[in-house]
C-alpha positions in Angstrom: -29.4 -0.8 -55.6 -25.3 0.0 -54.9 -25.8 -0.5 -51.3 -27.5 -4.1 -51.6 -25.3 -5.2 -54.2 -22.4 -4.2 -52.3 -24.2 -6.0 -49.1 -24.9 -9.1 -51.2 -21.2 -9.2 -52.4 -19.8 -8.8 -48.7 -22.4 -11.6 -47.9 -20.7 -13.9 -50.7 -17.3 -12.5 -49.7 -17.9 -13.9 -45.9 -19.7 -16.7 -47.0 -17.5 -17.4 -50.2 -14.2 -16.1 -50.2 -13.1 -15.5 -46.7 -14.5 -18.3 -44.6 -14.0 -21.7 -46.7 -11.6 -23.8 -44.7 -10.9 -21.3 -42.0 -7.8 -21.8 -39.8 -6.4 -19.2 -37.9 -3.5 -18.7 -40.7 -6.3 -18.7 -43.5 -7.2 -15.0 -42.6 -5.8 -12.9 -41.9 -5.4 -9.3 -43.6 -6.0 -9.8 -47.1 -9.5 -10.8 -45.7 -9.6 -6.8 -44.7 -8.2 -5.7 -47.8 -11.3 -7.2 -49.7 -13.8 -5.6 -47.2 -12.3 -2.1 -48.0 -12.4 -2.9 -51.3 -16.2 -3.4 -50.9 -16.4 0.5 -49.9 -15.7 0.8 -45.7 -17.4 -2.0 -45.2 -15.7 -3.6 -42.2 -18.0 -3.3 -39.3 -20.4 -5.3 -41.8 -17.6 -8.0 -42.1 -16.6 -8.3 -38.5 -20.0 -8.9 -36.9 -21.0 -11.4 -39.9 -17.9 -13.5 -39.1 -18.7 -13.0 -35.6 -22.0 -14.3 -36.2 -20.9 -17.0 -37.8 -18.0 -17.8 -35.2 -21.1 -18.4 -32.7 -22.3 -21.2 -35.0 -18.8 -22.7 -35.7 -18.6 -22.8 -31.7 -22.0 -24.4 -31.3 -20.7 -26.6 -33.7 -17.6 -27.7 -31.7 -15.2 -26.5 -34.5 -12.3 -25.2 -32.7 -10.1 -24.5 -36.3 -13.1 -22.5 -37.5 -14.1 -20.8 -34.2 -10.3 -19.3 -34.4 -9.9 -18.1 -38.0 -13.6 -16.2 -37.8 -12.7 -14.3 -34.4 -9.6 -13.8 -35.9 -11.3 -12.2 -38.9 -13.5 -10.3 -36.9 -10.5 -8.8 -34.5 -9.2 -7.6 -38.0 -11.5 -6.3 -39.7 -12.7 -4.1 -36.5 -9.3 -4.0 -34.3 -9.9 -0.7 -32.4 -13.1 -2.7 -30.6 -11.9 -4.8 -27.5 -14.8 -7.0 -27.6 -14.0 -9.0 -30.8 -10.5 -9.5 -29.4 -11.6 -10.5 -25.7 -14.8 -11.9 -26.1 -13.1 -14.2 -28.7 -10.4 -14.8 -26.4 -12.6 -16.1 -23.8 -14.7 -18.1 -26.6 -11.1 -20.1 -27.2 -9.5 -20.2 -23.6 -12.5 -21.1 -21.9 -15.6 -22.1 -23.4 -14.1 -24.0 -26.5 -11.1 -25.3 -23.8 -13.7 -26.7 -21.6 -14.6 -29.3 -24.5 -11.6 -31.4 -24.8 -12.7 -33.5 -27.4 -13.3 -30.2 -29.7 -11.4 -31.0 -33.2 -9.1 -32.8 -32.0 -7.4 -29.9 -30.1 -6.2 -30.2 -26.6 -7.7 -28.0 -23.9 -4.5 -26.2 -23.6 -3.7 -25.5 -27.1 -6.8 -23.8 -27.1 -6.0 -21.7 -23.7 -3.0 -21.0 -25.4 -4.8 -19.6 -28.6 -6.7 -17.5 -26.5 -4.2 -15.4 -24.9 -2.4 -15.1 -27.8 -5.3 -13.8 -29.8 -5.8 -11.1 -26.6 -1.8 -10.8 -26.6 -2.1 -9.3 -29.7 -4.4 -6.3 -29.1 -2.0 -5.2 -26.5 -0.4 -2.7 -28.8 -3.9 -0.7 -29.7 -5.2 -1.2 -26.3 -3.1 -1.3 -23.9 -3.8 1.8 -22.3 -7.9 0.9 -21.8 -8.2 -0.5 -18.3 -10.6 -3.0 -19.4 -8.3 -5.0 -22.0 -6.0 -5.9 -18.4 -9.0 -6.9 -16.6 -10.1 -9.2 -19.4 -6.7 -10.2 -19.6 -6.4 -10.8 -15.9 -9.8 -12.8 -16.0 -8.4 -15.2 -18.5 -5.2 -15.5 -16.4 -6.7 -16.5 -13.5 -9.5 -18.6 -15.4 -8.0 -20.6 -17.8 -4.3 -20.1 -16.5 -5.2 -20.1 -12.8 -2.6 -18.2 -12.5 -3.0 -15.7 -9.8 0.3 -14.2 -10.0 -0.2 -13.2 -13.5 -3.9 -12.0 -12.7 -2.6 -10.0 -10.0 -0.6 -8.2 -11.6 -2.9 -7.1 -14.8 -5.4 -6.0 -12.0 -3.0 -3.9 -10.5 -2.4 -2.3 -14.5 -6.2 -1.8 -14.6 -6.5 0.1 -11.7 -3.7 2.1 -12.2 -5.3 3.2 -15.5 -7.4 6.6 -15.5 -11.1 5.4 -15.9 -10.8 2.3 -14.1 -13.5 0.6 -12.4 -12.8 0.8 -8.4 -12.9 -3.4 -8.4 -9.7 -3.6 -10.2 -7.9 -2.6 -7.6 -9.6 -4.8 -4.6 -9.5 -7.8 -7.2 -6.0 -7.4 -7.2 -5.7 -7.3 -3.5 -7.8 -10.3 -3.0 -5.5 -12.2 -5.5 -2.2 -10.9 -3.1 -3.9 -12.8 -0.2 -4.3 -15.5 -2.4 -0.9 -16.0 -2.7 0.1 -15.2 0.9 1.0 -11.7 0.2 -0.4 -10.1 2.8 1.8 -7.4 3.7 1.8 -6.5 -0.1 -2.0 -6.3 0.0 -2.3 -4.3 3.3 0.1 -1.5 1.8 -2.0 -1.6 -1.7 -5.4 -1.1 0.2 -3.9 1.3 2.5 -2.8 3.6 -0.2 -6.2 3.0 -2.0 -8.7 3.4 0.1 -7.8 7.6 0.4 -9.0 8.0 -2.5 -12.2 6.1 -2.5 -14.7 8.5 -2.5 -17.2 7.5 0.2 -21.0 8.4 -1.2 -20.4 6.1 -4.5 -21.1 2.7 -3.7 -19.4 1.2 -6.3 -15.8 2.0 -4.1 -16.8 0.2 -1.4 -14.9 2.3 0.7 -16.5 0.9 4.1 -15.6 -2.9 2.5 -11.8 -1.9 2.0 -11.5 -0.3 5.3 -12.7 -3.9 6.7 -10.1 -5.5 4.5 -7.5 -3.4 5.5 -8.0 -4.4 9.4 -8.8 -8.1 8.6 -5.1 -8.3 7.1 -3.4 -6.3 10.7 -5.5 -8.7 12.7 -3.7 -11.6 10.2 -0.2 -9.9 10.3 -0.4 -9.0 13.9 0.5 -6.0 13.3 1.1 -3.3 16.1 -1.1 -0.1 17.1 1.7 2.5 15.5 1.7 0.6 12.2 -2.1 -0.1 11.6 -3.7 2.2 9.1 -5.8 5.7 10.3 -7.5 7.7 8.2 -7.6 10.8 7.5 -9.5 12.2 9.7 -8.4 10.0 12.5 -5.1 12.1 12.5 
């Protein structure tokens, strides 16, 4: 009987309290302090107003979309997903409606990478907050600079996925940077090890002499591998 009626009272507390004219000042940490209150009940809190942020997006409510991710990010801030899943929620799916609240497409890019900007700090060391950060860059920002360079942070993280890395070389030729990417690939592709397919060792090595064909670059400064030496 404790545990429903403490369910039942974070169900009127979401439903209630916290929600009711949501804007992304509305709620912020006191909305925590109430599920704590509750007894530990914050995982509870952050996927109801994450549930409820999908229906305030279907709805085309771009105020109320923000304060419920923003809720959710709060309540469970050591889990990436509420912070970049909401992110991309604001910066791309809500920006691609410009007639959302009122709310210009780039106000709500904007909103987006600030709401990822702020779980930096607690997660700036997982590879996969840079390449969310890097999608949303080059996405909503088309900014391949920026992208570029939070791919080249993810791979240089330990447990990064091997596509970081080549996503951030494809985003140097982008730009025209090809020397830049023919040094990165060069001093990646050692360490691609060549029975897991996800490296895509054999696809680097391709990349790597596509971009001396494109540089011109002569015989003594091409790449060899290791056991070419």
């Amino acid at each position: 009987m404790c545990v429903l009626a403490a369910l039942a009272g974070g169900g009127v507390l979401a439903n209630g309290v916290a929600l009711p004219n949501a804007t992304a000042r509305a709620v912020r940490a006191p909305a925590g302090l109430w599920w704590d209150w509750l007894g530990g009940l914050r995982p509870l809190g952050a996927n109801l107003a994450w549930l409820q942020a999908q229906g305030a997006w279907e709805r085309g409510d771009a105020a109320q979309t923000a304060a419920l991710i923003r809720l959710a990010a709060e309540l469970e801030p050591e889990l990436l997903f509420f912070w970049s899943g909401g992110a991309r929620l604001l910066a791309l799916d809500l920006a691609a409606v410009a007639y959302v609240s009122g709310d210009s497409a780039d106000a709500l890019r904007k909103a987006g990478m600030e709401l990822l900007e702020q779980a930096r700090t607690r997660h700036e060391d997982n590879p996969y907050y840079w390449i969310e950060r890097a999608g949303l860059e080059w996405q909503a920002l088309a900014d391949a600079a920026l992208a570029a360079e939070s791919y080249r942070r993810a791979a240089l993280l330990p447990g990064a996925p091997y596509y970081a890395a080549r996503l951030h070389a494809q985003l140097l030729v982008r730009q025209g940077r090809l020397s830049e990417a023919h040094a990165w690939l060069c001093r990646q592709h050692p360490q691609l090890p060549a029975a897991d397919p996800a490296a895509q060792a054999d696809l680097v090595l391709t990349r790597i002499h596509r971009l001396e064909q494109q540089l011109g670059l002569p015989v003594e400064q091409r790449y060899r591998q290791q056991d070419e030496l």
